[in-house]
MARMIFI-581552 format. One record per atom (N, C-alpha, C): atom name; residue number from 1; x, y, z. Coordinates in steps of 0.1 Angstrom, whole numbers, padded with zeros to 4 digits. Atoms other than C-alpha are relative to their C-alpha. Example, Ala and Ser with C-alpha at 12.3 -4.5 7.8 and 13.67 -1.06 7.14 Angstrom:
2
@atomo=N&num=1&xx=0009&yy=-0012&zz=0000
@atomo=CA&num=1&xx=0123&yy=-0045&zz=0078
@atomo=C&num=1&xx=0009&yy=0012&zz=0000
@atomo=N&num=2&xx=-0009&yy=-0011&zz=0000
@atomo=CA&num=2&xx=0137&yy=-0011&zz=0071
@atomo=C&num=2&xx=-0008&yy=0011&zz=0008
! end
This chain:
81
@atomo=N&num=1&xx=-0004&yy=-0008&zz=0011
@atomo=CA&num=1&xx=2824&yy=0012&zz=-0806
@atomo=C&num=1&xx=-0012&yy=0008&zz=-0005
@atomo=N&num=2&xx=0011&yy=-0006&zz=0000
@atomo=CA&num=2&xx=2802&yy=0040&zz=-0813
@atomo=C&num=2&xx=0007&yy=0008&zz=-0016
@atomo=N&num=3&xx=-0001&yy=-0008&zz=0010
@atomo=CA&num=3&xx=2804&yy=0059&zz=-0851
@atomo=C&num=3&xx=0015&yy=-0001&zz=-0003
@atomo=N&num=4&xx=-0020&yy=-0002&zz=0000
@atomo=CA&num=4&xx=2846&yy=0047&zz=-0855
@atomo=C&num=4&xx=0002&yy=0000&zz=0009
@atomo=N&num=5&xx=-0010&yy=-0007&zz=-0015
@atomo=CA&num=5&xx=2854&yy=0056&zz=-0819
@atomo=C&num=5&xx=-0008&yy=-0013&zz=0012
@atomo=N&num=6&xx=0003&yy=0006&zz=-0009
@atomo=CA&num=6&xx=2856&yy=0033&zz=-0790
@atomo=C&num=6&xx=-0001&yy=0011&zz=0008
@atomo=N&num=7&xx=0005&yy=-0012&zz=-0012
@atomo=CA&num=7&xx=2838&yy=0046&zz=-0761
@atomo=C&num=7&xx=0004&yy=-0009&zz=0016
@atomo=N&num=8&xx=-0008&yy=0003&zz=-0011
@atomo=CA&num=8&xx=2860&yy=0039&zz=-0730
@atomo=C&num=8&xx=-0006&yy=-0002&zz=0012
@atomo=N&num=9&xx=0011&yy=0002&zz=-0010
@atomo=CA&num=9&xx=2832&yy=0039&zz=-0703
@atomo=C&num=9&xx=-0005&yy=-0010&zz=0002
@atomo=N&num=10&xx=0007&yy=0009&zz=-0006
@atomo=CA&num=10&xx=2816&yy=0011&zz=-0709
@atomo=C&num=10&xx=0012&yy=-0014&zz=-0010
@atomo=N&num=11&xx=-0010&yy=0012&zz=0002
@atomo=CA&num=11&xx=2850&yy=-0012&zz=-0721
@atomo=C&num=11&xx=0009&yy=0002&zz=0013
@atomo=N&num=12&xx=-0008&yy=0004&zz=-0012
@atomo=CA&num=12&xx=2866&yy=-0020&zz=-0686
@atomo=C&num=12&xx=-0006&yy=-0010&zz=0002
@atomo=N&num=13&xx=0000&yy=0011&zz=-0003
@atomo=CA&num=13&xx=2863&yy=-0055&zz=-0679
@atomo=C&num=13&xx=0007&yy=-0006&zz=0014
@atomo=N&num=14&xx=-0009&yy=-0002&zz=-0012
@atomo=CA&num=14&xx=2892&yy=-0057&zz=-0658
@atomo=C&num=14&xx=-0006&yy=0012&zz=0016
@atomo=N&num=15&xx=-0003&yy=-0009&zz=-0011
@atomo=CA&num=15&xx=2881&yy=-0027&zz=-0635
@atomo=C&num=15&xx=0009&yy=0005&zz=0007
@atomo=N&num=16&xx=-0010&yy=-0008&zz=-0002
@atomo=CA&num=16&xx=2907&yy=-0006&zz=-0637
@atomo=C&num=16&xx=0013&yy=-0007&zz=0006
@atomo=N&num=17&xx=-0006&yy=0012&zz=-0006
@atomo=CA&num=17&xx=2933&yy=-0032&zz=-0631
@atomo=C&num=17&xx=0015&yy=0003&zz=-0011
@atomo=N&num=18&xx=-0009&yy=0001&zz=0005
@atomo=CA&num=18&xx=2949&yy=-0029&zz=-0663
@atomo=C&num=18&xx=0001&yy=0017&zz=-0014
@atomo=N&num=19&xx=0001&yy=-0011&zz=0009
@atomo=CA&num=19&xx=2956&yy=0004&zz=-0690
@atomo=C&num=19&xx=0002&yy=-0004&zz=-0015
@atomo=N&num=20&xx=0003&yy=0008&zz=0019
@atomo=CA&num=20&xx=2944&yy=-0006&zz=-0727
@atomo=C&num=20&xx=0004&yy=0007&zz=-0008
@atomo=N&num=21&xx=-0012&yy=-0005&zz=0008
@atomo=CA&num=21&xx=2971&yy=0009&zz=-0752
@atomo=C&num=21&xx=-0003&yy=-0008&zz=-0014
@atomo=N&num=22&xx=0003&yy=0005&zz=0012
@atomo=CA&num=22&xx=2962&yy=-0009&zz=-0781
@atomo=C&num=22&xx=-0011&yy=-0007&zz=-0004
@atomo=N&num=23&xx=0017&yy=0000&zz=0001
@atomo=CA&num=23&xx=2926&yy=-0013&zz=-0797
@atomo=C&num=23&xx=-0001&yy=-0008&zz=-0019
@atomo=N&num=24&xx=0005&yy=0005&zz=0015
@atomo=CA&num=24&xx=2918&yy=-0036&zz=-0831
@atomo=C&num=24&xx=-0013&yy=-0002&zz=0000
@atomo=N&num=25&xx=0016&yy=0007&zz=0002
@atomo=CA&num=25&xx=2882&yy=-0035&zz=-0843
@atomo=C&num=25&xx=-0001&yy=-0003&zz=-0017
@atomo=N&num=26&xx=0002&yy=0008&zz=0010
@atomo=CA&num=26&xx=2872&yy=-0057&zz=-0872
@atomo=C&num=26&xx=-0012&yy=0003&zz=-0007
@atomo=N&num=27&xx=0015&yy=-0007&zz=0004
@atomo=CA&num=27&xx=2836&yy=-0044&zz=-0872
@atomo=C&num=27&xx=-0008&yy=0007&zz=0015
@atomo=N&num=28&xx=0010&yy=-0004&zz=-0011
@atomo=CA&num=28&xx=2810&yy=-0024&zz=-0847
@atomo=C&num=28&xx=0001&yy=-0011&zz=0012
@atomo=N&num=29&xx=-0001&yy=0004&zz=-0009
@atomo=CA&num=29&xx=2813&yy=-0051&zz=-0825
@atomo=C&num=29&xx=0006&yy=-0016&zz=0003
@atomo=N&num=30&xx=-0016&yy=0011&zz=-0005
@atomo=CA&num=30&xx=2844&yy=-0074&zz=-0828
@atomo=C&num=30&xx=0011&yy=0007&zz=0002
@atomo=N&num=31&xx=-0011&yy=-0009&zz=-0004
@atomo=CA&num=31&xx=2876&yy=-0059&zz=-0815
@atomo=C&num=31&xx=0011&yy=-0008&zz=0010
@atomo=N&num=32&xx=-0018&yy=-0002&zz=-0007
@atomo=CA&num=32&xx=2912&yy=-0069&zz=-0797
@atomo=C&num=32&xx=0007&yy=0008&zz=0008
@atomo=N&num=33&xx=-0005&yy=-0013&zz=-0007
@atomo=CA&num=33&xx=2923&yy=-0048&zz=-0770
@atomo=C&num=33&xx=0011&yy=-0009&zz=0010
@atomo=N&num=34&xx=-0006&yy=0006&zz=-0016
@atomo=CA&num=34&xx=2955&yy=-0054&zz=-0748
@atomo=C&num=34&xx=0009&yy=0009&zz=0002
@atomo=N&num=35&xx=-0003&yy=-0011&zz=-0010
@atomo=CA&num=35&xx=2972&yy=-0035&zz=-0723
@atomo=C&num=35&xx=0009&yy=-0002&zz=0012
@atomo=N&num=36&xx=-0007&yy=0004&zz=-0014
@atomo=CA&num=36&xx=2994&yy=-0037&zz=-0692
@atomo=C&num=36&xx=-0004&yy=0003&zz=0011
@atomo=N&num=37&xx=0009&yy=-0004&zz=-0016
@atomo=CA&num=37&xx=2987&yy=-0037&zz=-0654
@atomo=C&num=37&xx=0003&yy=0013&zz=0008
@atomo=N&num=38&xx=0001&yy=-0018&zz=-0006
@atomo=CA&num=38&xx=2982&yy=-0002&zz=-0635
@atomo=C&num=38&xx=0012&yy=-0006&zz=0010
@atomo=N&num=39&xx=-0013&yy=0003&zz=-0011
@atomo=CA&num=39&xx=3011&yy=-0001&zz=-0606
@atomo=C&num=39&xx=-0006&yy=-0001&zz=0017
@atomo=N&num=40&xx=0003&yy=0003&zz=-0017
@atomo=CA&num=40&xx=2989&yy=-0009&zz=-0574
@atomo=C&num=40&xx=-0015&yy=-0010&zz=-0004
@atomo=N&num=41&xx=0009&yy=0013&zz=0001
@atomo=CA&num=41&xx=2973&yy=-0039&zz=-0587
@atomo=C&num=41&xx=0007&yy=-0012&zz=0005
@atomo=N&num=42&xx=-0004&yy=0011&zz=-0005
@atomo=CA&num=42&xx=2979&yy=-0073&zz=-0569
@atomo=C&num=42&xx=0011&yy=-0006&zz=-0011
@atomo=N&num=43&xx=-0013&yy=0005&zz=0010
@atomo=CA&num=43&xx=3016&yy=-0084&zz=-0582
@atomo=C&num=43&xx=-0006&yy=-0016&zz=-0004
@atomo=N&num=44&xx=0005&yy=0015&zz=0004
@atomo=CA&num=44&xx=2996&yy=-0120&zz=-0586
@atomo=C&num=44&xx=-0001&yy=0001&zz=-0016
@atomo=N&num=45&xx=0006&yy=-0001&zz=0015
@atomo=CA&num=45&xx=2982&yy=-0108&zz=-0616
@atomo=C&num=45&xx=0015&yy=0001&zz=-0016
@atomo=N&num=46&xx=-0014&yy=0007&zz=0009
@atomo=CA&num=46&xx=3000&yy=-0118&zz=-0652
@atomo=C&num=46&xx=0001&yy=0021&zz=-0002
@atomo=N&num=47&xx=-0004&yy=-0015&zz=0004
@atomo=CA&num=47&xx=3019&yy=-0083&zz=-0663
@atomo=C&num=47&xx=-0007&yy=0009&zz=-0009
@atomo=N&num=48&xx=0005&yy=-0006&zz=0001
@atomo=CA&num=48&xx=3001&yy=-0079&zz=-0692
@atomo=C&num=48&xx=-0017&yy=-0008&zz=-0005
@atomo=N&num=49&xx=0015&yy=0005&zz=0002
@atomo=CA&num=49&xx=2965&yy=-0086&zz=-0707
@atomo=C&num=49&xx=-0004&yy=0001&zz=-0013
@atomo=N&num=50&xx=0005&yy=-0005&zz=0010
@atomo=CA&num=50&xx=2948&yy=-0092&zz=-0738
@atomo=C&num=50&xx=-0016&yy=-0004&zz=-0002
@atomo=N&num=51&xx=0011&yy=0002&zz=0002
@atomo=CA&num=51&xx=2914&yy=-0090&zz=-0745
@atomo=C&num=51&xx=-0011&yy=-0002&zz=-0013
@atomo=N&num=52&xx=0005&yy=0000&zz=0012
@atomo=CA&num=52&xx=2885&yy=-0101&zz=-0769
@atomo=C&num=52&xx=-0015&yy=0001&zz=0005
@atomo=N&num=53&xx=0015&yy=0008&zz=-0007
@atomo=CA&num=53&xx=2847&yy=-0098&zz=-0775
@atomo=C&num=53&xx=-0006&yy=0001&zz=-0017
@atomo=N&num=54&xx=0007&yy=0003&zz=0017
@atomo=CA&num=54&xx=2825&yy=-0106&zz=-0807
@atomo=C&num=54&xx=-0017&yy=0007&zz=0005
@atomo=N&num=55&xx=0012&yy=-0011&zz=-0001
@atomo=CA&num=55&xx=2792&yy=-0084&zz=-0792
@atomo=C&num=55&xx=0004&yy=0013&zz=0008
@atomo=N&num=56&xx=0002&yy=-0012&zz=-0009
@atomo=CA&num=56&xx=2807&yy=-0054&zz=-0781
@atomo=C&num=56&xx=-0002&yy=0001&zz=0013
@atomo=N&num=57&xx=0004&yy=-0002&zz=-0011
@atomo=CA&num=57&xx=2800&yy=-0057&zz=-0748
@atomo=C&num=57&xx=0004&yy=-0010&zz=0013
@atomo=N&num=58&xx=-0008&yy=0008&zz=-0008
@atomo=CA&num=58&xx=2813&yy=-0093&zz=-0734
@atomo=C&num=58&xx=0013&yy=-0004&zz=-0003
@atomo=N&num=59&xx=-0014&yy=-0001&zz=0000
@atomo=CA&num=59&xx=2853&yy=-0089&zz=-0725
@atomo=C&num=59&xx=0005&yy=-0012&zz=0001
@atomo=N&num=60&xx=-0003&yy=0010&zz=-0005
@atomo=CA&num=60&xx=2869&yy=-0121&zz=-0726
@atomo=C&num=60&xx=0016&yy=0001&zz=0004
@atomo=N&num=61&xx=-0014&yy=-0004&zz=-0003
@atomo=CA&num=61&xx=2906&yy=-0122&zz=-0712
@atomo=C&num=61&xx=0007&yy=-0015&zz=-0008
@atomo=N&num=62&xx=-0005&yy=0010&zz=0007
@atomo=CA&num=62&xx=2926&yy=-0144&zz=-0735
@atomo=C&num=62&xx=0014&yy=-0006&zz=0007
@atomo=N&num=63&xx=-0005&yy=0008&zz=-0004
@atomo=CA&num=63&xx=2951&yy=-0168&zz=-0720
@atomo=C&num=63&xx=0018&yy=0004&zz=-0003
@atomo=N&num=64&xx=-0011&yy=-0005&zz=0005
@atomo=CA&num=64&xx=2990&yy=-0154&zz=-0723
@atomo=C&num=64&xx=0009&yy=-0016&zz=0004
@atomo=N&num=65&xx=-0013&yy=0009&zz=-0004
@atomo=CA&num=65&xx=3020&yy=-0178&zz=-0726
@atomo=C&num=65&xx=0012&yy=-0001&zz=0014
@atomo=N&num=66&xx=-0009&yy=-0007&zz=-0011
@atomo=CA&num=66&xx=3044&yy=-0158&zz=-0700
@atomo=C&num=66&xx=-0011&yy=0007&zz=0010
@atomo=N&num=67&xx=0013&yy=-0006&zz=-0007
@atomo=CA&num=67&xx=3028&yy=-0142&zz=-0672
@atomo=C&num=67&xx=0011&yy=0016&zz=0004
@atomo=N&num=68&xx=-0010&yy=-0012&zz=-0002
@atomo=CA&num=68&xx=3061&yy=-0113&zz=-0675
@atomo=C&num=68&xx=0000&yy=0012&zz=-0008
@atomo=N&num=69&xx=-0002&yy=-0008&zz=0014
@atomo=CA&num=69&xx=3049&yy=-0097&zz=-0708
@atomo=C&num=69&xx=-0009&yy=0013&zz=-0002
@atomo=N&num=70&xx=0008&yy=-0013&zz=0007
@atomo=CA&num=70&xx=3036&yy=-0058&zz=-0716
@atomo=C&num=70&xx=-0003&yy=-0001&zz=-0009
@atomo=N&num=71&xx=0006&yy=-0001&zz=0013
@atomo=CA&num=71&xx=3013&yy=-0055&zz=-0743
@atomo=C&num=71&xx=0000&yy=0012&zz=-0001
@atomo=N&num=72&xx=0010&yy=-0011&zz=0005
@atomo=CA&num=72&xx=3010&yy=-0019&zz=-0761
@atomo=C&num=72&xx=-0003&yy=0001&zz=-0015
@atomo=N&num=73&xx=0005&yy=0004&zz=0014
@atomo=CA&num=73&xx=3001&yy=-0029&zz=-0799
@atomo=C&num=73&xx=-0007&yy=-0012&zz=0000
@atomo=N&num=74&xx=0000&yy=0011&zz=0010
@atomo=CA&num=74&xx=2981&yy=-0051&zz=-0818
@atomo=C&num=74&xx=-0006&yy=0004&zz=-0014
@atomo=N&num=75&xx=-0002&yy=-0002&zz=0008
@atomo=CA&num=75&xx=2978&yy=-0056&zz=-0849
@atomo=C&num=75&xx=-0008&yy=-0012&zz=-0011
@atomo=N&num=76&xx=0002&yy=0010&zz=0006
@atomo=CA&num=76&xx=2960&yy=-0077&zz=-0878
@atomo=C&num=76&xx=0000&yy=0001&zz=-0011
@atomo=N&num=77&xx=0001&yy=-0003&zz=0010
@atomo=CA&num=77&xx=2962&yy=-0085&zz=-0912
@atomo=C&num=77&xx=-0010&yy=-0008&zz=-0009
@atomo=N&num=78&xx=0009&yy=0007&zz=0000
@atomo=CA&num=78&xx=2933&yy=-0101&zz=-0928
@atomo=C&num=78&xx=-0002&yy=0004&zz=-0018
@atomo=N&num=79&xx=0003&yy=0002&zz=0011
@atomo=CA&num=79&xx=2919&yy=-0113&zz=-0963
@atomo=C&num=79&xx=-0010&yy=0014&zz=-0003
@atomo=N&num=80&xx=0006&yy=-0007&zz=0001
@atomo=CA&num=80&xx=2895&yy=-0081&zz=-0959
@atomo=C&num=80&xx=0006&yy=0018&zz=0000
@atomo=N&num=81&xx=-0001&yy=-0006&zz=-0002
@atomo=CA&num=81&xx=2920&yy=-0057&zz=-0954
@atomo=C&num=81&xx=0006&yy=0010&zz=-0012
! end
């Protein structure tokens, strides 16, 4: 996140695997991003993806229940907001 604006170059974790449609940041460098899988990625993979990182920079892929579900929102509501 650079001045408000995520900068999409250096958030791909996946490598191009999956398309990130929904983006929550908390501050400069906490954020929520998840997304569904592009159409010539290994059918192994779960459908969709959500991700997290608390320095800006390391993506973690968080754990889904179903492995059949499109993500394009998220969403939070917090004592801060």
């Amino acid at each position: 996140m650079e001045n408000g604006e995520v900068i999409s170059d250096i958030m791909d974790p996946m490598s191009g695997k999956y398309q990130y449609e929904g983006v929550t940041c908390f501050d400069e460098k906490t954020a929520w991003v998840v997304g569904f899988k592009s159409f010539s990625v290994d059918p192994d993979l779960p459908e969709g993806v959500i991700l997290h990182t608390e320095d800006g920079t390391t993506w973690t892929s968080q754990t889904l229940p179903v492995s059949d579900i499109l993500l394009w929102k998220i969403s939070f509501v917090g004592a801060h907001r």
